[in-house]
DRENKOLDREN-244500 format. One record per residue (C-alpha): x, y, z; residue in one letter; residue number from 1. Coordinates in Angstrom, 1 decimal. Each point is the difference from the previous one (the first is absolute). Layout:
BEGIN
+--------+--------+--------+----+-----+
:      u :      v :      w : aa :   i :
+--------+--------+--------+----+-----+
:      X :      Y :      Z :  A : NUM :
...
+--------+--------+--------+----+-----+
This chain:
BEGIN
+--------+--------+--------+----+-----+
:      u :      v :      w : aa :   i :
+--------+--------+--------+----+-----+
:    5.4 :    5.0 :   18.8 :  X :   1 :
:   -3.2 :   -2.3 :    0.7 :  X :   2 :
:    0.5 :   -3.7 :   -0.3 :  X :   3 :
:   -2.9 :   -1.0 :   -2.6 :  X :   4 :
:   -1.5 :   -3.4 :    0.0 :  X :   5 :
:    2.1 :   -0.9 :   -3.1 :  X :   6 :
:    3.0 :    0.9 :    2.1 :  X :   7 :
:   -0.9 :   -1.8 :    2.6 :  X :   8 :
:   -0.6 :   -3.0 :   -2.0 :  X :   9 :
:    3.8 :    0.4 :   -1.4 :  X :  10 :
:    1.0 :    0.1 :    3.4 :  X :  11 :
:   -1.4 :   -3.3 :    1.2 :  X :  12 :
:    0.9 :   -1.9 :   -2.7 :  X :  13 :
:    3.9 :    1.6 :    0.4 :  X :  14 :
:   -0.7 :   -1.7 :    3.4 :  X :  15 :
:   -1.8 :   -3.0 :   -0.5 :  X :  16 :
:    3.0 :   -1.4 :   -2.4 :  X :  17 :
:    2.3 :    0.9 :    2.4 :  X :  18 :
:   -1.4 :   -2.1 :    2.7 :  X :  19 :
:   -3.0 :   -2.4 :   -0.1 :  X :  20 :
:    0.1 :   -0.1 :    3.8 :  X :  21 :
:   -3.3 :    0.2 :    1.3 :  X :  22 :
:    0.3 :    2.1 :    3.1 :  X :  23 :
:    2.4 :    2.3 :   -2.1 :  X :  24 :
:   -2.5 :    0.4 :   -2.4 :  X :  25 :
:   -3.0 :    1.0 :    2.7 :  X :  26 :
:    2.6 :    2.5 :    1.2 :  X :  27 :
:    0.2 :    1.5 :   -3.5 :  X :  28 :
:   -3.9 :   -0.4 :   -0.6 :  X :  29 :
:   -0.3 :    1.8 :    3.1 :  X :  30 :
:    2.4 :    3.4 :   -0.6 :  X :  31 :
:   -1.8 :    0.0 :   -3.6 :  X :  32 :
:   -3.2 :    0.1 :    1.0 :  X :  33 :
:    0.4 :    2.6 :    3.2 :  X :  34 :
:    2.4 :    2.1 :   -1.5 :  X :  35 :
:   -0.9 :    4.1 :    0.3 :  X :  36 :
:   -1.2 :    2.1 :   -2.9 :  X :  37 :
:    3.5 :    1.6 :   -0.4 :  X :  38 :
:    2.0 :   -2.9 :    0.6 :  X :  39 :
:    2.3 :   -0.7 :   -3.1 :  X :  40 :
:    0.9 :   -2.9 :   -1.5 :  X :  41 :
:    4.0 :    0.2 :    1.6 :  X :  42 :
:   -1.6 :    0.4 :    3.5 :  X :  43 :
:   -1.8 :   -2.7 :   -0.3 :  X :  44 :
:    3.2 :   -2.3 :   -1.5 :  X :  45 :
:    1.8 :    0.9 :    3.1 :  X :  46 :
:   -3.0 :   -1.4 :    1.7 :  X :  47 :
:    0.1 :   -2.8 :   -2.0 :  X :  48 :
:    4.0 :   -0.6 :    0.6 :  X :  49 :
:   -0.2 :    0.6 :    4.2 :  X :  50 :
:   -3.1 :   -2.8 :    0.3 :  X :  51 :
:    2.4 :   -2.5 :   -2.4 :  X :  52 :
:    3.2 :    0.7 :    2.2 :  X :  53 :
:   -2.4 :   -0.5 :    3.0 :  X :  54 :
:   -0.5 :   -3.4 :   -1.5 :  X :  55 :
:    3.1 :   -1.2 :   -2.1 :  X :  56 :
:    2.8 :    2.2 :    0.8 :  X :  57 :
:    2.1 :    2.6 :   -1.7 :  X :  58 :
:    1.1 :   -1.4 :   -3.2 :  X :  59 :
:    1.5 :    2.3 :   -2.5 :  X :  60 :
:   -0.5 :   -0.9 :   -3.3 :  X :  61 :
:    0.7 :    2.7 :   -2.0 :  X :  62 :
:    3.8 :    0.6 :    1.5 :  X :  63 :
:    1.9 :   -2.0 :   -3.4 :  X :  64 :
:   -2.6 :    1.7 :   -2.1 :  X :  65 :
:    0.6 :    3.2 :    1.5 :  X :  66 :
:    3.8 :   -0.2 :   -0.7 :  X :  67 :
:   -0.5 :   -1.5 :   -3.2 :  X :  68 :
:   -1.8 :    3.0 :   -1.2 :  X :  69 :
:    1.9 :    2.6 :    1.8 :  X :  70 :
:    3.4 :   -1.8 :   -1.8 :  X :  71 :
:   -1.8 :    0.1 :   -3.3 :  X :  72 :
:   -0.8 :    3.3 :    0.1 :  X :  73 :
:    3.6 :    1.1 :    1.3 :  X :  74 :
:    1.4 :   -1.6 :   -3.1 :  X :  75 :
:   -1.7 :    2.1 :   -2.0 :  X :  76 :
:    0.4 :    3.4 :    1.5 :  X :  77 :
:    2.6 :    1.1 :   -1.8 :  X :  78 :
:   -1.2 :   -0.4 :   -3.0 :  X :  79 :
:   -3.2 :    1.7 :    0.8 :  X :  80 :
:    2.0 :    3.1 :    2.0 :  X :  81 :
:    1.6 :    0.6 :   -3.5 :  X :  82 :
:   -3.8 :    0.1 :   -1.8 :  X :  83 :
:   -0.9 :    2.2 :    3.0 :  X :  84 :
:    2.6 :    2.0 :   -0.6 :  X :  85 :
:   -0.3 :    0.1 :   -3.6 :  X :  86 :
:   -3.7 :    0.7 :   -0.7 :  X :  87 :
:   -1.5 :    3.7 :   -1.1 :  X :  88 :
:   -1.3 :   -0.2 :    3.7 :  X :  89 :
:    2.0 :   -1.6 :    2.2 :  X :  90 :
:   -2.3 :    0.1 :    3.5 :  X :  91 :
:   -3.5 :   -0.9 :   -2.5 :  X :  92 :
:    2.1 :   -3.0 :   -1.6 :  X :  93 :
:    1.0 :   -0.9 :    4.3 :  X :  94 :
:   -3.2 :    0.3 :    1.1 :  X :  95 :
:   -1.0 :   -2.2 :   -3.0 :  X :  96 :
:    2.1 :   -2.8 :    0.9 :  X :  97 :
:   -0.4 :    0.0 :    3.5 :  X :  98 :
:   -3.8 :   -0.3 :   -0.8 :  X :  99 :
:    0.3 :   -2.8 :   -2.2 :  X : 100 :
:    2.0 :   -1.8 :    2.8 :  X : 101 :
:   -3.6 :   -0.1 :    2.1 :  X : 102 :
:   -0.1 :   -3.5 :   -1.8 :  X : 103 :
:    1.9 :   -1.6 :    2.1 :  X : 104 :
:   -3.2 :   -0.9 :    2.3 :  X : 105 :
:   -1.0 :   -3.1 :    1.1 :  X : 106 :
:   -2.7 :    0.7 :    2.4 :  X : 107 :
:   -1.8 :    1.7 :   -2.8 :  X : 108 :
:    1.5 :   -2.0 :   -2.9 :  X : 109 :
:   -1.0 :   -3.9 :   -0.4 :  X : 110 :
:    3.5 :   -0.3 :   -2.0 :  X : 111 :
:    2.9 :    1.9 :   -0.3 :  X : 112 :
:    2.7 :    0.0 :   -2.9 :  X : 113 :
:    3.3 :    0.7 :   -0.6 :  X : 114 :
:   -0.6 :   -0.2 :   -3.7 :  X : 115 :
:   -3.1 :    2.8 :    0.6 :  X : 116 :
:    1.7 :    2.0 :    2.4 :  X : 117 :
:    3.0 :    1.0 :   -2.9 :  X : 118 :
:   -3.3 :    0.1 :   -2.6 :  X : 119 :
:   -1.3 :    3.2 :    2.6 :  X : 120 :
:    3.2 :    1.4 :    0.2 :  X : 121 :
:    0.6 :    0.4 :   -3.4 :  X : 122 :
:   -2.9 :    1.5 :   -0.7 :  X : 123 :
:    0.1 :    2.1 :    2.8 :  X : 124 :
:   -1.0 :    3.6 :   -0.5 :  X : 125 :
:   -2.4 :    2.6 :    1.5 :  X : 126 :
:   -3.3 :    0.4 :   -2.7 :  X : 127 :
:   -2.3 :    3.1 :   -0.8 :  X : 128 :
:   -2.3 :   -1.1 :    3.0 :  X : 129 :
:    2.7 :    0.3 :    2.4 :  X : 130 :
:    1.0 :    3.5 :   -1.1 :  X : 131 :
:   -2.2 :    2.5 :    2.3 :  X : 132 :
:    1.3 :   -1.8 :    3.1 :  X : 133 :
:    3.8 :   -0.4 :   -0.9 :  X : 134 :
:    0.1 :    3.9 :   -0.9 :  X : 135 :
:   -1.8 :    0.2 :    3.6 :  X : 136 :
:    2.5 :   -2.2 :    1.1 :  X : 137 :
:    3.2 :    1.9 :   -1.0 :  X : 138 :
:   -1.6 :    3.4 :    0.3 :  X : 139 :
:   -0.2 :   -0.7 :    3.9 :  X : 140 :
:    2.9 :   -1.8 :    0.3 :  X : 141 :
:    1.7 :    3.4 :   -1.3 :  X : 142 :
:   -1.4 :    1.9 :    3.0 :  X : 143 :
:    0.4 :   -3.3 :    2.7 :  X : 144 :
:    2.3 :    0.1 :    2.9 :  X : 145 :
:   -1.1 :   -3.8 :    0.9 :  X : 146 :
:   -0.9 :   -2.9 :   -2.2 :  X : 147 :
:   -1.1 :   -3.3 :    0.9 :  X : 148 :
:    0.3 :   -3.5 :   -2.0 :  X : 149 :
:   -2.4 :   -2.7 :    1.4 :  X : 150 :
:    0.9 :   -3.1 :   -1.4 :  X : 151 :
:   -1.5 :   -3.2 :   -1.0 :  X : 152 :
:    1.8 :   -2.9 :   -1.2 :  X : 153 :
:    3.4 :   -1.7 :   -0.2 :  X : 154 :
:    1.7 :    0.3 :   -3.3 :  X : 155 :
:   -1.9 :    3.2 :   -0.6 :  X : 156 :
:    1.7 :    1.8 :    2.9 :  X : 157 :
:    3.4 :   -0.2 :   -2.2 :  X : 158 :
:   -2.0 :    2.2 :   -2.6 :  X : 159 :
:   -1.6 :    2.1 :    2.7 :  X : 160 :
:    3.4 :    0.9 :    0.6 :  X : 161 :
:    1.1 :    0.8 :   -3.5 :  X : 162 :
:   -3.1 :    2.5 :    0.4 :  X : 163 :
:    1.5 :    1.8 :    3.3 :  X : 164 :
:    3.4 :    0.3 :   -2.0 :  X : 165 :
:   -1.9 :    2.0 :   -2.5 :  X : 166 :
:   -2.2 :    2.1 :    2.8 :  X : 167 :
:    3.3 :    0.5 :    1.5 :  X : 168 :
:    1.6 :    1.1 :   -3.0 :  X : 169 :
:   -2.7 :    2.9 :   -1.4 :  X : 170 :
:   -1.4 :    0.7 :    3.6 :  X : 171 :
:    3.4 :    0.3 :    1.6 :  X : 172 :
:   -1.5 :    1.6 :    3.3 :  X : 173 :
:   -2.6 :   -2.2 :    0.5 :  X : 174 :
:    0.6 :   -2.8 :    3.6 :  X : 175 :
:   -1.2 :   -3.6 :   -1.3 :  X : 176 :
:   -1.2 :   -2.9 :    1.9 :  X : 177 :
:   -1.3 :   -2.7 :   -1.0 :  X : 178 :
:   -2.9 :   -1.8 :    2.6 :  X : 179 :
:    0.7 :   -4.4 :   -0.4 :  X : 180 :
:   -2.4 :   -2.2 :    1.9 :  X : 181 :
:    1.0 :   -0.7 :    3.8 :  X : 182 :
:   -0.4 :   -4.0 :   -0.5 :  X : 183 :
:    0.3 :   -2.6 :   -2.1 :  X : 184 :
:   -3.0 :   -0.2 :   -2.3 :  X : 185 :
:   -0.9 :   -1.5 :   -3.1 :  X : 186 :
:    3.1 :    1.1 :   -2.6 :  X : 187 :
:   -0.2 :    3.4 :    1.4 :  X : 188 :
:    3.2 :    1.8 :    0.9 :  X : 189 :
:    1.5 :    0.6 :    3.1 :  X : 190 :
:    2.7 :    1.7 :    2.0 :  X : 191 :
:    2.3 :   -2.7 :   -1.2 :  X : 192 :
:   -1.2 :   -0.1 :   -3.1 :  X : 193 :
:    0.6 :    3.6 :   -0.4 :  X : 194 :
:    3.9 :   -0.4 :    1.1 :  X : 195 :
:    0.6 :   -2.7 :   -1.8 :  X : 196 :
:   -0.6 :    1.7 :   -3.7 :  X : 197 :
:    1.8 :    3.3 :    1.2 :  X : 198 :
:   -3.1 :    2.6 :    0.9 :  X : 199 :
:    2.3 :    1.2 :    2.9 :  X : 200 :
:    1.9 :    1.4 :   -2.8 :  X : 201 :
:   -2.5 :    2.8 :   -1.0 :  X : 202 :
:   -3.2 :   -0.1 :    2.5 :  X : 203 :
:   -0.3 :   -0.6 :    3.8 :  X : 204 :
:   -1.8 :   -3.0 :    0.3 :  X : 205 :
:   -2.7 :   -0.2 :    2.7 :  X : 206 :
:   -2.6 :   -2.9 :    0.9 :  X : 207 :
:   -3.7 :    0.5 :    0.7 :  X : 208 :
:    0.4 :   -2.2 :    2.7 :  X : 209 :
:   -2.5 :   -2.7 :   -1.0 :  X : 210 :
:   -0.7 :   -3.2 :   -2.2 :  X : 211 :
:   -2.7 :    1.0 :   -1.7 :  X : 212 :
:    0.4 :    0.3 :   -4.2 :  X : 213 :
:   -1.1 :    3.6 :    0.0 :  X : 214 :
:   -0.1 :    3.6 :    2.1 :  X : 215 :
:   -2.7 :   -0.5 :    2.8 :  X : 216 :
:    0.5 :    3.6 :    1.5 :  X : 217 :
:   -1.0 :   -0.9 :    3.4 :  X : 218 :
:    2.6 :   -3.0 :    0.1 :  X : 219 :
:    2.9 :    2.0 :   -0.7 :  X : 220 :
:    2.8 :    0.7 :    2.5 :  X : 221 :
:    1.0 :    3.3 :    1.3 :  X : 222 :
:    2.6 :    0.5 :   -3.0 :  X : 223 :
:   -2.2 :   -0.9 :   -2.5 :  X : 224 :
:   -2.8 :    2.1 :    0.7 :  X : 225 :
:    2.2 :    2.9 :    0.4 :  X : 226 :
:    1.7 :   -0.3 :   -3.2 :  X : 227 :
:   -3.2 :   -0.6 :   -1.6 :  X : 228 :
:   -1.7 :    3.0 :    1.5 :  X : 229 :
:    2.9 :    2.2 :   -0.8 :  X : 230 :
:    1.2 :   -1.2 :   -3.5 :  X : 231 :
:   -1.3 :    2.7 :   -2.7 :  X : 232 :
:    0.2 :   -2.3 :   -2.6 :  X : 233 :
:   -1.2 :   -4.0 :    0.5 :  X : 234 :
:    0.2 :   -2.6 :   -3.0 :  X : 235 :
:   -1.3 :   -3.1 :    1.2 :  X : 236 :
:    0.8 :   -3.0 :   -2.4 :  X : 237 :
:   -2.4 :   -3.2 :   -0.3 :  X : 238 :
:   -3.5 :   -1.1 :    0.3 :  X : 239 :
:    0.3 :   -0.4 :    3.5 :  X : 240 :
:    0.7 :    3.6 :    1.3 :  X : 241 :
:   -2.6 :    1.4 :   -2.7 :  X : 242 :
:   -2.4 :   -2.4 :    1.8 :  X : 243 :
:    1.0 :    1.0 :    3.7 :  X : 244 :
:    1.0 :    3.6 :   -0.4 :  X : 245 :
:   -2.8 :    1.4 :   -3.0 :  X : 246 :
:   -3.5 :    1.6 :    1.7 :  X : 247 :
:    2.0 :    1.0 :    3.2 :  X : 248 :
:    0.3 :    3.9 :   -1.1 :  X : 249 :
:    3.6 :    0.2 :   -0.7 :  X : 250 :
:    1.9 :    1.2 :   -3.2 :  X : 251 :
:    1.9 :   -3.2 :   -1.5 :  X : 252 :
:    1.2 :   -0.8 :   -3.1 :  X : 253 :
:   -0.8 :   -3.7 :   -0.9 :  X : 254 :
:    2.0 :   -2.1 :   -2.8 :  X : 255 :
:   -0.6 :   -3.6 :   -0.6 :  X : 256 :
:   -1.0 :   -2.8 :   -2.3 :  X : 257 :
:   -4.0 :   -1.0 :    0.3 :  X : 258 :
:    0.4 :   -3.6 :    0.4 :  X : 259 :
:   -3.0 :   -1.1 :    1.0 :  X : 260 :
:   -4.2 :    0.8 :   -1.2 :  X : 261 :
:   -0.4 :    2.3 :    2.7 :  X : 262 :
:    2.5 :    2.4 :   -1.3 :  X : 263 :
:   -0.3 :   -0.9 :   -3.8 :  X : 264 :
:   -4.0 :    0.7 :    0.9 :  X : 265 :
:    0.5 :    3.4 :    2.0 :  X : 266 :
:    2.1 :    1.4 :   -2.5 :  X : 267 :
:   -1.1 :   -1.5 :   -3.3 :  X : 268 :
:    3.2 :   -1.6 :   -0.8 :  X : 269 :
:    1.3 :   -3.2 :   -1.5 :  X : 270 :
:    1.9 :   -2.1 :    2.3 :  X : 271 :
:    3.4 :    1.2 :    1.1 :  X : 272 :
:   -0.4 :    3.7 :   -1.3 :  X : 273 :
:    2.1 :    2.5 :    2.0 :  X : 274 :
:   -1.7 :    2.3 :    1.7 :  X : 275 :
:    1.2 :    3.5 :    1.4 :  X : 276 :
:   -2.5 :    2.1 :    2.1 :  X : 277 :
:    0.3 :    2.8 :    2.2 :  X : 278 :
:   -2.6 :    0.1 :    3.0 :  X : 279 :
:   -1.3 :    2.5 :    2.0 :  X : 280 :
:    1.3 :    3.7 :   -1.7 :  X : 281 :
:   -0.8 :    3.2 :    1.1 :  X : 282 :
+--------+--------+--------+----+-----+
């Protein structure tokens, strides 16, 4: 997905009040103004974070907010299993949640809440719009053999997970992974991350081998591009993925929150409407 010039504008000023350091800033100027037509906006973050480590080090400030959220959320999966497991559809009212969980995002969000986050949750549900590409969805699931999960954010990985229970549970013969990002990055979850709300208890967790807040293909590691290239059915969660993965030719199903004008723009939506779209079907 093209970075437009109001994009790149976002992206600077993202930038800008995270440093006012001069040369920083030139480094930035410079990756924004000679980046590729196909370069997305994640690329060009991990751009971004390597000319900033170059310079500052290798801070991580997003490790208390990344266990704060992934702690929330774990407090309240319970709760929401039994919802899950009491709706008309279970696996539309999982794949609702876990999609309202794409909020937790603060490379694309200026602010984040607590107080919002339960506000998405309990309103959580799938919508006439989404309908064509959930029956999609669990009509190929049906016939799948492998599924893959990429994921997005901490916090939201706890619902992801809620989701795989229900795959697991009406698609009993289906083999689920679950693709995390390779570094840390932004509030984006990892390997650790992963472990550390119990995905090893219903998916096979794998990295893509990288830092970058999306799914650059030709970044990947081995594993990564071989699950990706195998998996019959792919759900990537999050602005990021739609940005890095959408135009490249393959069949994925997106779901996310648009959080920013870009996406509120492309699909004629009000801010943090969740989207479900299935891309490139025969």
């Amino acid at each position: 997905m093209k970075v437009n010039e109001k994009c790149a504008a976002c992206l600077w000023d993202k930038q800008s009040r995270r440093s006012d350091d001069p040369g920083y800033l030139a480094e930035v100027r410079e990756i924004i103004d000679s980046r590729r037509e196909n370069d997305a906006a994640p690329y060009l973050v991990y751009l971004f974070r390597q000319a900033y480590q170059r310079r500052f080090g290798d801070p991580d400030p997003f490790a208390e907010i990344k266990r704060e959220y992934n702690d929330l959320v774990l407090t309240l999966e319970d709760e929401i299993r039994e919802k899950i497991r009491s709706a008309p559809d279970p696996l539309a009212a999982a794949l609702a949640y876990a999609r309202a969980g794409n909020y937790i995002d603060f490379g694309a969000m200026n602010h984040v809440s607590g107080e919002k986050l339960l506000s998405l949750l309990d309103d959580a549900q799938l919508c006439e719009r989404d309908l064509p590409a959930y029956r999609a969805f669990a009509a190929q699931c049906a016939k799948a053999e492998r599924f893959l999960l990429i994921a997005d954010n901490c916090g939201e990985i706890v619902l992801d997970k809620l989701l795989l229970e229900q795959l697991h549970t009406a698609f009993p013969q289906m083999e689920l992974t679950v693709l995390v990002r390779g570094e840390e990055v932004l509030n984006d979850a990892t390997a650790e991350d992963a472990a550390y709300v119990g995905m090893e208890e219903v998916a096979r967790i794998i990295t893509n081998g990288t830092a970058v807040a999306g799914t650059v293909y030709e970044m990947l590691n081995d594993a990564a591009r071989e699950t990706l290239d195998r998996a019959d059915v792919i759900l990537a969660k999050g602005q990021g993925n739609f940005e890095t993965l959408s135009g490249e030719g393959r069949h994925v199903f997106y779901a996310f929150l648009c959080k920013c004008e870009m996406f509120t723009t492309r699909f004629a939506v009000p801010e943090l409407t969740g989207i479900l779209v299935e891309e490139g079907a025969d």
